[in-house]
Each structure stands twice: as structure tokens, then as C-alpha cells.
C-alpha atoms as a printed R data frame, in Angstrom:
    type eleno elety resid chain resno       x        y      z
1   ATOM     1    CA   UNK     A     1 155.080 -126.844 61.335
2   ATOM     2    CA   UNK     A     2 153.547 -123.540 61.711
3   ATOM     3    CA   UNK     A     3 154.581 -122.410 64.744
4   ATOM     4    CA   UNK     A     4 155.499 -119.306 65.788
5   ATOM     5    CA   UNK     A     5 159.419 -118.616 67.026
6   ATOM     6    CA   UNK     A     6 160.447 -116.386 69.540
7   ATOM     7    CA   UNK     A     7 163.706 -115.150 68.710
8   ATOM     8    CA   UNK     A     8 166.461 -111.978 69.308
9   ATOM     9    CA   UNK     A     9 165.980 -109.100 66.806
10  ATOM    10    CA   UNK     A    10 168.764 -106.862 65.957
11  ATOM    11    CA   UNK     A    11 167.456 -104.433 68.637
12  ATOM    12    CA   UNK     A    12 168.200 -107.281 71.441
13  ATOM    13    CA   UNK     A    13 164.630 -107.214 72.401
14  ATOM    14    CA   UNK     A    14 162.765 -111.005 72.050
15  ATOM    15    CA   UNK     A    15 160.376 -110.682 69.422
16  ATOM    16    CA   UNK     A    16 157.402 -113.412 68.455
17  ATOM    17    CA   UNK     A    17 158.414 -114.247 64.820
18  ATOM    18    CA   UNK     A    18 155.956 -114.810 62.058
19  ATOM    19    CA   UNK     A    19 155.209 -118.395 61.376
20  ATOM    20    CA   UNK     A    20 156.918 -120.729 58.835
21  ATOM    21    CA   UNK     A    21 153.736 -120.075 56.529
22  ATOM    22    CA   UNK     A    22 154.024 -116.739 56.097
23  ATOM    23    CA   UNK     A    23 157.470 -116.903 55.444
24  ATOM    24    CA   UNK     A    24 157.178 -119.218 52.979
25  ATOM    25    CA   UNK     A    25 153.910 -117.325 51.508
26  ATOM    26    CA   UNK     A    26 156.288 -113.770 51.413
27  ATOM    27    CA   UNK     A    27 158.840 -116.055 49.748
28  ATOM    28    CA   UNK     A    28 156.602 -117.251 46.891
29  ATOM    29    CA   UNK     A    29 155.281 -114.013 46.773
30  ATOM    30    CA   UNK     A    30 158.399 -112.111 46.291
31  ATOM    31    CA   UNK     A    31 159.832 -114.023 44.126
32  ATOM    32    CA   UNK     A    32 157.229 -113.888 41.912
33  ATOM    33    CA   UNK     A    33 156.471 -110.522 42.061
34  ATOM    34    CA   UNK     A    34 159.746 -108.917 41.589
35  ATOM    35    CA   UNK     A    35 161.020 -110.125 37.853
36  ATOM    36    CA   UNK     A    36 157.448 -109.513 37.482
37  ATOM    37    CA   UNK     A    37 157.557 -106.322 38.058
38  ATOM    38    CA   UNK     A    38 161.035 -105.065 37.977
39  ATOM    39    CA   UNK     A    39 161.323 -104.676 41.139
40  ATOM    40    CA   UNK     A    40 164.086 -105.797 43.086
41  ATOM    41    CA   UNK     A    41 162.923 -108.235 46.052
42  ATOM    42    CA   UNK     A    42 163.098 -105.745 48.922
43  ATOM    43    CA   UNK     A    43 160.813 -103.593 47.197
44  ATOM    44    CA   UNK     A    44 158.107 -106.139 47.255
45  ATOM    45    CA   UNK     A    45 159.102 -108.062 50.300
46  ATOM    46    CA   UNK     A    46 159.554 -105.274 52.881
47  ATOM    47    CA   UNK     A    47 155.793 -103.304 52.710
48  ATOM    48    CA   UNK     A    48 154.754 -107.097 53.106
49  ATOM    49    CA   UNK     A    49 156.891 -108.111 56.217
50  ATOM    50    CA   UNK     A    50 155.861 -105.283 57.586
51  ATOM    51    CA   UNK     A    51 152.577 -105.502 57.614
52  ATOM    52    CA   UNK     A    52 152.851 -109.106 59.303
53  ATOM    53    CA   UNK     A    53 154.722 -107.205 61.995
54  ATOM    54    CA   UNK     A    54 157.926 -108.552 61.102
55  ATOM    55    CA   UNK     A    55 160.498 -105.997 62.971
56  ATOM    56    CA   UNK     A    56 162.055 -103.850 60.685
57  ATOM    57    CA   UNK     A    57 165.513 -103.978 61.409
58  ATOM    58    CA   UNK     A    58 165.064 -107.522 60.489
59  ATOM    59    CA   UNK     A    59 162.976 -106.794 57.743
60  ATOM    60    CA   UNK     A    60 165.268 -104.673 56.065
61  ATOM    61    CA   UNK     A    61 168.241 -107.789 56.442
62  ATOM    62    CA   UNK     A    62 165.941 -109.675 55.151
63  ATOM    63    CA   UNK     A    63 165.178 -108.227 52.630
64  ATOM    64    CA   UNK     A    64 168.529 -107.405 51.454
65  ATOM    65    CA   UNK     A    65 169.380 -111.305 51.722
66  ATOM    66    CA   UNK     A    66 167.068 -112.079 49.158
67  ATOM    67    CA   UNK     A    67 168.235 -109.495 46.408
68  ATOM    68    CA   UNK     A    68 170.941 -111.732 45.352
69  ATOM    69    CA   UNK     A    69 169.175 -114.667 44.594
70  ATOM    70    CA   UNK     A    70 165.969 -113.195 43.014
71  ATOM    71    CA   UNK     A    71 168.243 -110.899 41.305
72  ATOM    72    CA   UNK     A    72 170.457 -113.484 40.010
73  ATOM    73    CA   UNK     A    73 167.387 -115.910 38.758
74  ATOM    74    CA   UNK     A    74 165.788 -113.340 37.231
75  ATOM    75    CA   UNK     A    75 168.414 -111.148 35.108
76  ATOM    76    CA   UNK     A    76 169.266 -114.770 34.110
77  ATOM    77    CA   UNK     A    77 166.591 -115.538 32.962
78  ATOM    78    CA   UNK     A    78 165.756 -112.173 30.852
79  ATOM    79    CA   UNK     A    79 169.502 -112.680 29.803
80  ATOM    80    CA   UNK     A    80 168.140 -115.708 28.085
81  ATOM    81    CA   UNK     A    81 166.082 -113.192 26.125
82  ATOM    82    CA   UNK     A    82 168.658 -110.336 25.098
83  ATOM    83    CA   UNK     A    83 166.702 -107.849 27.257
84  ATOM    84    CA   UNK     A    84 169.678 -106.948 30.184
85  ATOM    85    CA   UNK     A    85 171.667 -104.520 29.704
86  ATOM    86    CA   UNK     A    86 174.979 -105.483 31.072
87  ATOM    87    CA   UNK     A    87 177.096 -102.359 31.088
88  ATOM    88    CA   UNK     A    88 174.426 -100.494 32.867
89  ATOM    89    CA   UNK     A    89 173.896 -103.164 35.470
90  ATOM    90    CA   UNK     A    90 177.815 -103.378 35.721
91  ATOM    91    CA   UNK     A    91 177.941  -99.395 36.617
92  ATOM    92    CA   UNK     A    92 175.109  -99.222 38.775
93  ATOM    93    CA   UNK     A    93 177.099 -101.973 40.775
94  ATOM    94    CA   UNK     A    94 179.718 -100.541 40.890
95  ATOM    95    CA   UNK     A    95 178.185  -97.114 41.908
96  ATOM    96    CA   UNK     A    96 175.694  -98.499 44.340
97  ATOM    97    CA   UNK     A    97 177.968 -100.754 46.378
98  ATOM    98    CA   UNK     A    98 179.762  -97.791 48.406
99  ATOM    99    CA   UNK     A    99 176.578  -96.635 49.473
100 ATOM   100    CA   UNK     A   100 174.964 -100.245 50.501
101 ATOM   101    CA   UNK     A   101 178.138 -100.161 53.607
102 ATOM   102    CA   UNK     A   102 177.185  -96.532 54.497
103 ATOM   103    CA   UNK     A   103 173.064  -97.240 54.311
104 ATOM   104    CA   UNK     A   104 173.344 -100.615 56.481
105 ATOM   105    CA   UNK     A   105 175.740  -98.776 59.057
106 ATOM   106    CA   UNK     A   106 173.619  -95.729 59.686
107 ATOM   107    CA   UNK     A   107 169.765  -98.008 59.950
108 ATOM   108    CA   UNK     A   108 171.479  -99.401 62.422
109 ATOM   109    CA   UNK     A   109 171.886  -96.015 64.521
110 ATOM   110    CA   UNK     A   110 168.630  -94.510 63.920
111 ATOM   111    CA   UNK     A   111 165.605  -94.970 66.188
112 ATOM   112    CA   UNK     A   112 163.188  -97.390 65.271
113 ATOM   113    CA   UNK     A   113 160.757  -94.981 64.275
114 ATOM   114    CA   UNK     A   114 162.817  -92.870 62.104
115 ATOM   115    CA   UNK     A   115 163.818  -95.638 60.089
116 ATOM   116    CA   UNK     A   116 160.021  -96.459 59.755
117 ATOM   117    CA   UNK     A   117 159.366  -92.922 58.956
118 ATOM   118    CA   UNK     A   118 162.297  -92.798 55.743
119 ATOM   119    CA   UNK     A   119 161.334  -96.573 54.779
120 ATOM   120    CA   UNK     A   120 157.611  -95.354 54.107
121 ATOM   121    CA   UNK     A   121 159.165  -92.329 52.134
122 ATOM   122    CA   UNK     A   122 161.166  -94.001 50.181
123 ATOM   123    CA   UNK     A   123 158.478  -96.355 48.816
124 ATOM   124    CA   UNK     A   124 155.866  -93.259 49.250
125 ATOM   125    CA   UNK     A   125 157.928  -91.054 46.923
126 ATOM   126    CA   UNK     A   126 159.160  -93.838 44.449
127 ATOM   127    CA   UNK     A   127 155.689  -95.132 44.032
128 ATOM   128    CA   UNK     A   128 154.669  -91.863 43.499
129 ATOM   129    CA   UNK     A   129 157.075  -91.220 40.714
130 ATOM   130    CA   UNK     A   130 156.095  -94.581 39.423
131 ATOM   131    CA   UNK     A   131 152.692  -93.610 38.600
132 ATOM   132    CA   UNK     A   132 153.183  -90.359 37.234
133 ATOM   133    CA   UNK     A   133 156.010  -91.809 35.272
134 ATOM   134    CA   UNK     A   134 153.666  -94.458 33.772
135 ATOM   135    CA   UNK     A   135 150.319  -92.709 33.928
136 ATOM   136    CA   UNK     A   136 151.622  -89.087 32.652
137 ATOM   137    CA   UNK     A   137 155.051  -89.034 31.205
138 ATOM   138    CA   UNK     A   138 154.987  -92.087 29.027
């Protein structure tokens, strides 16, 4: 059912897990939102784990587990419609992947906090540039 789990995060500390229903909520959530948006999954899923108090270390796993499949689904599916550009998802793989080793490695050195503090700048600054972008640019 809905209960809650008590399980080790990546820190080693025990840490009461969210319940199956909010799991399963973020789940439909994020999957829906992403192609919606074009976002990729983390991007939706990770402000919204955190604010359930899902640990972040585990948050950020998380949400890198569900990039393949709600990536996959979704460029499939705009595929189907001629709207994916191929070569430039092809190089941005192929660019990107390095870094993904290098970015996993060091959030796993950093204090808690500091990862909390570039996590909310990231999204800060990108949702910044977002709006201008759409609002003033465009």
C-alpha cells in the first residue's frame, strides 16, 4: 500500500522514504510533463522530489534513471512526427556523455548542502534564461 519505507540513502544514513503514492504521483507527473515541455525528466522530477523531502543524492539517481525511458518514449514519439533532429541529438550525446561520469563522480564528494546550493542554481539560472528567452528574445 501506502506505506512509508525506511531505507539506506547514498549518504549511509536511514532515511523515511516517501510513500508508494507519491512516487507513483511524481511518476505520472514527470512523465507527462517533460515531452510536454521539453524538458528532460530530471528537470521536472527533481524540484518535485525535493520538495517531498526525498534526499537528494537519491533524488538526483533518480532522476537520472528516468531520463532514458521518458527520453526514449518521447523523441519516439515526436519522431513519429518529423520534428527530432537526429544529428543534433547524436552530437549532444556524444558531447554530453564524458561529462555525465565526471558530474556523478564529483555529487558524490560534495557536502550535502553544496550540492543543494548548485542544484537550485542550476534550475535558478536556466529558468531564468527560460523566461527571458521566451518573454524577451523571441
Amino acid at each position: 500500500g501506502g506505506e512509508n519505507h525506511a531505507r539506506k540513502n547514498a549518504g549511509g544514513s536511514t532515511v523515511e522514504r516517501v510513500t508508494k503514492y507519491k512516487m507513483w504521483t511524481l511518476g505520472v507527473t514527470t512523465g507527462f510533463l517533460s515531452p510536454l515541455t521539453g524538458t528532460s525528466g530530471p528537470v521536472v522530477f527533481l524540484p518535485l522530489a525535493l520538495t517531498i523531502n526525498y534526499p537528494i543524492l537519491n533524488a538526483l539517481g533518480a532522476a537520472q534513471a528516468i531520463q532514458l525511458p521518458i527520453a526514449t518514449a518521447a523523441s519516439l514519439t515526436f519522431a513519429l512526427t518529423s520534428k527530432v533532429n537526429v544529428a543534433l541529438g547524436l552530437a549532444l550525446a556524444v558531447g554530453s556523455t564524458p561529462c555525465v561520469v565526471l558530474g556523478s563522480s564529483l555529487a558524490h564528494r560534495i557536502q550535502k548542502f553544496h550540492l543543494q546550493v548548485i542544484v537550485t542554481t542550476v534550475l535558478v539560472v536556466a529558468s531564468i534564461v527560460l523566461f527571458v528567452v521566451f518573454f524577451f528574445v523571441s
